[in-house]
BATOR-521285 format. One record per atom (N, C-alpha, C): atom name; x, y, z. Coordinates in pm, whole numbers, plus 50000, padded with zeros to 5 digits. Layout:
N
+------+-------+-------+-------+
: zavo :  east : north :    up :
+------+-------+-------+-------+
:   CA :     X :     Y :     Z :
...
+------+-------+-------+-------+
# end
This chain:
137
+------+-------+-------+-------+
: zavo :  east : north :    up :
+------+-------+-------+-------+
:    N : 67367 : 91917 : 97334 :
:   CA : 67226 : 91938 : 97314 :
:    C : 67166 : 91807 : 97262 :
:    N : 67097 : 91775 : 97315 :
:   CA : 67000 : 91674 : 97242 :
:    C : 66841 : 91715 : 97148 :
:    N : 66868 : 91648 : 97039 :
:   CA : 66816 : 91673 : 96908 :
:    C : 66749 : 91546 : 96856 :
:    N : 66571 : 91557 : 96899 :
:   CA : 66467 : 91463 : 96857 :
:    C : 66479 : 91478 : 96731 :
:    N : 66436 : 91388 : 96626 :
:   CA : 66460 : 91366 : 96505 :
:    C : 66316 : 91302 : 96513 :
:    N : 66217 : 91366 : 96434 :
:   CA : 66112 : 91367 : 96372 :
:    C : 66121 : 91228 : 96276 :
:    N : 66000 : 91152 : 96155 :
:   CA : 66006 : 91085 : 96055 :
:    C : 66072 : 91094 : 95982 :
:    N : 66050 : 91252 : 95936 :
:   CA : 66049 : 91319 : 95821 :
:    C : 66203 : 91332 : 95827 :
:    N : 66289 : 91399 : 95949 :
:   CA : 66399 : 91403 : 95923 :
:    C : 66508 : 91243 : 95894 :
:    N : 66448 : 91164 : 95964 :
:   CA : 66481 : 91039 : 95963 :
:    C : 66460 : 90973 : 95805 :
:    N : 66415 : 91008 : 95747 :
:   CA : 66307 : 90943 : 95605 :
:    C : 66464 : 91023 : 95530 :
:    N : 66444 : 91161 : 95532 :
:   CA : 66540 : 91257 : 95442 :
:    C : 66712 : 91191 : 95484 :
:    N : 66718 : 91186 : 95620 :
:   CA : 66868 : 91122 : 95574 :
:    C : 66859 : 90979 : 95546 :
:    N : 66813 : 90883 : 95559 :
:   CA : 66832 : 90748 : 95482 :
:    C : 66797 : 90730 : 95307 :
:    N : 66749 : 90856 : 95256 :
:   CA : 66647 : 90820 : 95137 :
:    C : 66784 : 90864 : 95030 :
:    N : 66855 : 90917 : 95061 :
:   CA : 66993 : 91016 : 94979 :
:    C : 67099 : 91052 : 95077 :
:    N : 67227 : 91067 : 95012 :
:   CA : 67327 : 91087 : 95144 :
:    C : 67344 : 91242 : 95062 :
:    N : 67282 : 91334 : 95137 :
:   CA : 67263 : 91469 : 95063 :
:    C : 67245 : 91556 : 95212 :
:    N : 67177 : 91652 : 95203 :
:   CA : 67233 : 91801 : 95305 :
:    C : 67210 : 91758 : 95436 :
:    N : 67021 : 91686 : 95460 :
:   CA : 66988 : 91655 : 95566 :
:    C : 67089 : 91538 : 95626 :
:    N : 67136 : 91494 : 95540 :
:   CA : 67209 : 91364 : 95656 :
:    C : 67387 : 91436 : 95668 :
:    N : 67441 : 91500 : 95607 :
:   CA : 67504 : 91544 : 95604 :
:    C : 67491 : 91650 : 95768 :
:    N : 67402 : 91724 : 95772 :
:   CA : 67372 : 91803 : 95839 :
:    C : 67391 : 91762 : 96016 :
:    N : 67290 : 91623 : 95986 :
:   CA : 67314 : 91510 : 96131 :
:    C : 67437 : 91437 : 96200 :
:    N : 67485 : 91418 : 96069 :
:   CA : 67653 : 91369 : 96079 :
:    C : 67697 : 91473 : 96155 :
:    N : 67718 : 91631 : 96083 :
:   CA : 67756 : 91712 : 96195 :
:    C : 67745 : 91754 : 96305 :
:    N : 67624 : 91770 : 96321 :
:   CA : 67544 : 91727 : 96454 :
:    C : 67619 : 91643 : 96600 :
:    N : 67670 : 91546 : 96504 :
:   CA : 67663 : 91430 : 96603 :
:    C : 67846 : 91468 : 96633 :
:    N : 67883 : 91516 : 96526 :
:   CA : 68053 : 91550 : 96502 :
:    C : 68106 : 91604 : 96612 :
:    N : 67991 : 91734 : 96666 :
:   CA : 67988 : 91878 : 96708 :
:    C : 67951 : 91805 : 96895 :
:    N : 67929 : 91706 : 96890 :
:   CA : 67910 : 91631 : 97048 :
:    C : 67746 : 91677 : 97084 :
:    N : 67655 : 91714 : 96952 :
:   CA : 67499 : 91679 : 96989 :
:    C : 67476 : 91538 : 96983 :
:    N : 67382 : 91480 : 97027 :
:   CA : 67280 : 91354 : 97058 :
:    C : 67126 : 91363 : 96962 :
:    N : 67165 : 91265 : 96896 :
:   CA : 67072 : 91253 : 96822 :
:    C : 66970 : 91137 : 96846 :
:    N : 66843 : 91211 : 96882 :
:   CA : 66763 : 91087 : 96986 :
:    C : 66635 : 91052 : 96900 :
:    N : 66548 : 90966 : 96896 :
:   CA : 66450 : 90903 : 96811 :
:    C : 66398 : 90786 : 96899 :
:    N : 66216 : 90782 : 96897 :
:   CA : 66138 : 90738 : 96959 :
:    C : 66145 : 90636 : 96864 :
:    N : 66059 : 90493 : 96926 :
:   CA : 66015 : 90378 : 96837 :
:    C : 65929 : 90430 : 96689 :
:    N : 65827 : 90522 : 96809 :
:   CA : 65707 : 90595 : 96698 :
:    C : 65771 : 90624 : 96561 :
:    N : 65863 : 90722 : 96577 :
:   CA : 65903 : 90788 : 96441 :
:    C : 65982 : 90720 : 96359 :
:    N : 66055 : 90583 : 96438 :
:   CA : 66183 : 90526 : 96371 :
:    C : 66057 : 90415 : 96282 :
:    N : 65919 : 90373 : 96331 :
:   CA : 65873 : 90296 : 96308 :
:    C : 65776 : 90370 : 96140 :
:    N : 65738 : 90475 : 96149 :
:   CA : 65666 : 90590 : 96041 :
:    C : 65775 : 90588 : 95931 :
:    N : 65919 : 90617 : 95953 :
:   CA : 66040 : 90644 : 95886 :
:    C : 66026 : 90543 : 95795 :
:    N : 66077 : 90373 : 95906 :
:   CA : 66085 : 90276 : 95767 :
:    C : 65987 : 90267 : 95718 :
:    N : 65854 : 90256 : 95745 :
:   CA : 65760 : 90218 : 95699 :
:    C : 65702 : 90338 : 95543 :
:    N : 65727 : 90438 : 95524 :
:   CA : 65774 : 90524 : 95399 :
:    C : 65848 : 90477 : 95327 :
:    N : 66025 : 90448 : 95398 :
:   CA : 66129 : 90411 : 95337 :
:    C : 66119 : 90283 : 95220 :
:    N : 66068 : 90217 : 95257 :
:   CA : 66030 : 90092 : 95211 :
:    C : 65899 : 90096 : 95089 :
:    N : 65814 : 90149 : 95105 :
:   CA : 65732 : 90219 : 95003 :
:    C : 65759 : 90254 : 94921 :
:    N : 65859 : 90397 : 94921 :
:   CA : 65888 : 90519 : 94843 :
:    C : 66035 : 90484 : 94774 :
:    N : 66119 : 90442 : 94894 :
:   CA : 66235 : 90453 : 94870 :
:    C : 66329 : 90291 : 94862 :
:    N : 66275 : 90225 : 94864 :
:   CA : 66311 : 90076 : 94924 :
:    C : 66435 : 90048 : 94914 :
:    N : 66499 : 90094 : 94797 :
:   CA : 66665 : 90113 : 94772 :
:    C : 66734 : 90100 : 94905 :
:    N : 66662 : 90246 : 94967 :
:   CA : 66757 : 90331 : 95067 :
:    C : 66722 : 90229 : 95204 :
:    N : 66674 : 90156 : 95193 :
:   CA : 66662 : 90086 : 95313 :
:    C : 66853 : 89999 : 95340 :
:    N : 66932 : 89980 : 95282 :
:   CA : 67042 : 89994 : 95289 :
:    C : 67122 : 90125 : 95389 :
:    N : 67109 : 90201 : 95357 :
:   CA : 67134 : 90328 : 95439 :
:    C : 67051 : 90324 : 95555 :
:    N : 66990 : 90253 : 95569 :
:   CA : 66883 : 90276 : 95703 :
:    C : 66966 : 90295 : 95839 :
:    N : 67016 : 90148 : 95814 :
:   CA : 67100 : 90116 : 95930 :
:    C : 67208 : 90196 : 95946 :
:    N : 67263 : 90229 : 95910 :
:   CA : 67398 : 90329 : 95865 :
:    C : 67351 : 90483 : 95955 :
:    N : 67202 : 90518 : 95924 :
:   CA : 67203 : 90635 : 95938 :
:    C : 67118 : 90606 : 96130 :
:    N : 67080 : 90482 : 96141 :
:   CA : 67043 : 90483 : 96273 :
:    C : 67149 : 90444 : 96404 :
:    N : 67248 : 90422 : 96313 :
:   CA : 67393 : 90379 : 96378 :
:    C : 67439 : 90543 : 96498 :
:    N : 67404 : 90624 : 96430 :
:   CA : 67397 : 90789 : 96479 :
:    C : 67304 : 90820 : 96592 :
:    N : 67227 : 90727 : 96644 :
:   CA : 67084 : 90781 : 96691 :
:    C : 67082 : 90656 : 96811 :
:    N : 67034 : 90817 : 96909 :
:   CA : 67005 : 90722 : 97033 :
:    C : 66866 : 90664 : 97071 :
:    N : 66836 : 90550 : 96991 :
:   CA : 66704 : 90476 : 96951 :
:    C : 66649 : 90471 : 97090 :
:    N : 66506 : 90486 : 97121 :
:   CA : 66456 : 90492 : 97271 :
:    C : 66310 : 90378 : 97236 :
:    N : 66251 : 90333 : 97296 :
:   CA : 66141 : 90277 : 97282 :
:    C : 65987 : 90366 : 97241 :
:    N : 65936 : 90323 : 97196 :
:   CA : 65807 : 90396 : 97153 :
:    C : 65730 : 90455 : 97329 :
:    N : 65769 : 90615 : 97307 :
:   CA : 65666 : 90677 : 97388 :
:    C : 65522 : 90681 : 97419 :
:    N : 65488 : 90703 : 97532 :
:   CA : 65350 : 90707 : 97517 :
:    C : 65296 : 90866 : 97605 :
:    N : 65179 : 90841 : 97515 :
:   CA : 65127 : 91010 : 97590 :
:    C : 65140 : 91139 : 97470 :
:    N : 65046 : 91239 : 97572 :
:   CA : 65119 : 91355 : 97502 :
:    C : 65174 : 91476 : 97559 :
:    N : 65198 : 91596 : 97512 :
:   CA : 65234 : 91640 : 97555 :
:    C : 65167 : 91734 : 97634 :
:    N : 65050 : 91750 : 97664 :
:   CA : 64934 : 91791 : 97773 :
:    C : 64864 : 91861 : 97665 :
:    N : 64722 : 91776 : 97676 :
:   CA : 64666 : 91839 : 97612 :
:    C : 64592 : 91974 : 97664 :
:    N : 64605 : 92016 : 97756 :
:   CA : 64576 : 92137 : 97822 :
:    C : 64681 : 92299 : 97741 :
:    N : 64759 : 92217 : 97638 :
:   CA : 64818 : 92314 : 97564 :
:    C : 64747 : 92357 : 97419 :
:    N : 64687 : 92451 : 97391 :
:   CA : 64681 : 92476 : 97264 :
:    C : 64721 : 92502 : 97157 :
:    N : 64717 : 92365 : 97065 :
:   CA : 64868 : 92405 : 96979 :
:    C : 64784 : 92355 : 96838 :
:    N : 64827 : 92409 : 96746 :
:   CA : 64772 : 92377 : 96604 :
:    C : 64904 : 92277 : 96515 :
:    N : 64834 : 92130 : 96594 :
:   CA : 64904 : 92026 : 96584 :
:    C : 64793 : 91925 : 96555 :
:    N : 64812 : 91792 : 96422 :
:   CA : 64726 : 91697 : 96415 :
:    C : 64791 : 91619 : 96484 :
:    N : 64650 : 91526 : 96518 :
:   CA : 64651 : 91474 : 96673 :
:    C : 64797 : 91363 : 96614 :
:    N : 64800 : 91306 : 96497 :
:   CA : 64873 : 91173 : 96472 :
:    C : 65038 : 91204 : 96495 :
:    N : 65039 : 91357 : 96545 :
:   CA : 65215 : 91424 : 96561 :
:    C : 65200 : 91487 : 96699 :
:    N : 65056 : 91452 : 96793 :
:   CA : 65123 : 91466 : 96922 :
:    C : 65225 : 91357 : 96999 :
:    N : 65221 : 91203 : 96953 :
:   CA : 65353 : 91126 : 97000 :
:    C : 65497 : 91223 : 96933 :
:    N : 65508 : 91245 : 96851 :
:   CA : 65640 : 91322 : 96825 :
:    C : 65681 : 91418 : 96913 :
:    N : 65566 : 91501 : 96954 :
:   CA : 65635 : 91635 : 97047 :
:    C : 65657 : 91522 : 97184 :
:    N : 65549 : 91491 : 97225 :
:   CA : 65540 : 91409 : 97345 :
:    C : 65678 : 91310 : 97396 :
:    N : 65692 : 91265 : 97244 :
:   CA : 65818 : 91229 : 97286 :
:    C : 65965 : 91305 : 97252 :
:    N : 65966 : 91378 : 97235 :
:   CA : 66074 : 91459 : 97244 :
:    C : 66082 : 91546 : 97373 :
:    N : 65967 : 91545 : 97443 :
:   CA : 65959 : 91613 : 97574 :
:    C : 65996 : 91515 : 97693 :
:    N : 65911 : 91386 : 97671 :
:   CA : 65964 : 91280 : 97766 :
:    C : 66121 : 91248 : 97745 :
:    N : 66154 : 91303 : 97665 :
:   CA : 66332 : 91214 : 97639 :
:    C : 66430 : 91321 : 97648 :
:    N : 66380 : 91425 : 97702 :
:   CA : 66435 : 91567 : 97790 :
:    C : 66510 : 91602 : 97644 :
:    N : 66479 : 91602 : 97571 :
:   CA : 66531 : 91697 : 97420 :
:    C : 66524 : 91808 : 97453 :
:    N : 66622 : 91917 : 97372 :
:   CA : 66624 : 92063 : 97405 :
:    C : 66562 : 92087 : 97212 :
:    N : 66523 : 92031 : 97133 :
:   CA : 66526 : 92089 : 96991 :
:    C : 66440 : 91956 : 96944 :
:    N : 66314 : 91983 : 96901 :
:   CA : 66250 : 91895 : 96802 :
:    C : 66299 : 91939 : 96650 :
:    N : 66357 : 91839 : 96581 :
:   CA : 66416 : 91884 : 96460 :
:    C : 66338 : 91803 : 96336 :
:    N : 66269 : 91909 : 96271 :
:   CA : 66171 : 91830 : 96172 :
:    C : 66181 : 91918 : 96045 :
:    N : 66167 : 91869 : 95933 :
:   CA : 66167 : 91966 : 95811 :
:    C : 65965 : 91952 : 95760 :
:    N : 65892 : 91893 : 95871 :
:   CA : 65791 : 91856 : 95850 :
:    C : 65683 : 91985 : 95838 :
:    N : 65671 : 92096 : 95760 :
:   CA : 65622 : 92259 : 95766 :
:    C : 65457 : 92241 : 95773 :
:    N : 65404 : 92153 : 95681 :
:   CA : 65282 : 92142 : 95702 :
:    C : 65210 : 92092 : 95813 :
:    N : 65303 : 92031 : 95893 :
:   CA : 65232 : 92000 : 96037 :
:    C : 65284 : 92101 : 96139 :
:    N : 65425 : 92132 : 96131 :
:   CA : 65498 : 92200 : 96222 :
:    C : 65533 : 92302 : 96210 :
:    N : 65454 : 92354 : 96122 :
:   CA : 65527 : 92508 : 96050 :
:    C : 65460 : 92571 : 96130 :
:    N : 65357 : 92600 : 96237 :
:   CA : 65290 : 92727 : 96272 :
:    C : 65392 : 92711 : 96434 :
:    N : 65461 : 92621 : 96426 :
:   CA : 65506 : 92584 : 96578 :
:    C : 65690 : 92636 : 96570 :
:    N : 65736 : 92643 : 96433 :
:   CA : 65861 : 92664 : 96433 :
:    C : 65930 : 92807 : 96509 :
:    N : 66004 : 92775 : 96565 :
:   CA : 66043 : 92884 : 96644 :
:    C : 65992 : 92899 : 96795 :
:    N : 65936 : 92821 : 96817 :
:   CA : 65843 : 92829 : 96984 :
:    C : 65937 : 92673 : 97042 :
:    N : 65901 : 92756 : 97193 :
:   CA : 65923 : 92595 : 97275 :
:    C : 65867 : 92551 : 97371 :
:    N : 65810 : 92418 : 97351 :
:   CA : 65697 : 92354 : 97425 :
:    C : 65757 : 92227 : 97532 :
:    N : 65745 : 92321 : 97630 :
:   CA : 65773 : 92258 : 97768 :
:    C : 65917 : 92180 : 97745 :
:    N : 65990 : 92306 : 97731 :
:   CA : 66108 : 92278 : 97674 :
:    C : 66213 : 92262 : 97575 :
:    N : 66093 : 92185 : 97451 :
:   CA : 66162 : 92202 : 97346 :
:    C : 66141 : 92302 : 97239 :
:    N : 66259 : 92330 : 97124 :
:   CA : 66217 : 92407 : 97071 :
:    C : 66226 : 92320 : 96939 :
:    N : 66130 : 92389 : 96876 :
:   CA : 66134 : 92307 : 96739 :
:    C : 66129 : 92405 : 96622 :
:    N : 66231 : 92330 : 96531 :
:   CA : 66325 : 92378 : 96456 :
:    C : 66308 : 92282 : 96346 :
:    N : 66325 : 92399 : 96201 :
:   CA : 66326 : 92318 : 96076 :
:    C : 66457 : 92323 : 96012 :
:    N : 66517 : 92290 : 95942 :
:   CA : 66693 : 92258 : 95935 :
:    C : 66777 : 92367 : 95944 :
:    N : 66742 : 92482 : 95830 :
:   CA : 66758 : 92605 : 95854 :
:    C : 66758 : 92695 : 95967 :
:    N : 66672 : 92670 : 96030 :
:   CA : 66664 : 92767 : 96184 :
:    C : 66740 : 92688 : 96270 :
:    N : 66780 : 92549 : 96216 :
:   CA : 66869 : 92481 : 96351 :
:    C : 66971 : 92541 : 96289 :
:    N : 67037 : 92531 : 96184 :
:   CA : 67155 : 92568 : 96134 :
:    C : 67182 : 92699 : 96151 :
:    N : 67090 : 92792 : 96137 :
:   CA : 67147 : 92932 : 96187 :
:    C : 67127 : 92939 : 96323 :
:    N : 67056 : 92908 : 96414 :
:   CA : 67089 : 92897 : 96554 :
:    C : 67222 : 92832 : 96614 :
:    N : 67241 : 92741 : 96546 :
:   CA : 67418 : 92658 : 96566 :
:    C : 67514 : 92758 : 96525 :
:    N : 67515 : 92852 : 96398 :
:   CA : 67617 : 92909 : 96323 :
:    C : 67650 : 92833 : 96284 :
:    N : 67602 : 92754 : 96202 :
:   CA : 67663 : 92679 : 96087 :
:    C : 67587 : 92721 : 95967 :
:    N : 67550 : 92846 : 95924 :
:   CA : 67537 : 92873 : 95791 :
:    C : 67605 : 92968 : 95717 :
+------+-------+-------+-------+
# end
């Protein structure tokens, strides 16, 4: 399965080596693909470095896992009605262009009315619902 990785999830495993990166490691253990646009890898450090600057050490470490793609463009049709701010239609968009089966975000305030649905393919999932959909809880 291939598994888009949002900012937010990207931000959570470089910032601490704790559940979320733990979680990806397995992921990747289990023979999923862990894929990431320029967009989000570019949002990620740019937090990391702010908030967390430490963890910019781990950066690399945790992108070593990830099949880095170039910054997407587009979205994902806007002929869809979705209660999404506009600055997180490159995220779906690109998780759709990069044939992902699972947008994986712990991001609730943008993506929470979307969790559990799948948009032109993908489904998007917050760690928990990936993890009990895998059986790994």
């Amino acid at each position: 399965m291939r598994v888009f990785l949002d900012a937010n999830s990207l931000f959570s495993a470089a910032k601490s080596n704790g559940a979320v990166r733990a979680f990806l490691t397995g992921l990747k253990d289990d023979g999923h693909k862990l894929v990431a646009d320029g967009y989000v890898m570019d949002e990620a450090r740019r937090n990391l470095e702010i908030r967390f600057p430490g963890a910019m050490r781990d950066w690399e470490s945790v992108l070593a896992d990830v099949e880095a793609s170039a910054k997407t463009s587009g979205s994902p049709g806007r002929h869809l009605a979705l209660d999404l701010p506009e600055k997180d239609w490159p995220v779906l968009a690109a998780a759709i262009q990069l044939r992902c089966h699972v947008l994986f975000t712990g991001d609730k305030s943008h993506f929470g009315s979307l969790y559990g649905q799948t948009i032109e393919g993908v489904e998007i999932h917050w760690p928990a619902s990936l993890a009990e959909k895998l059986g790994k809880r």
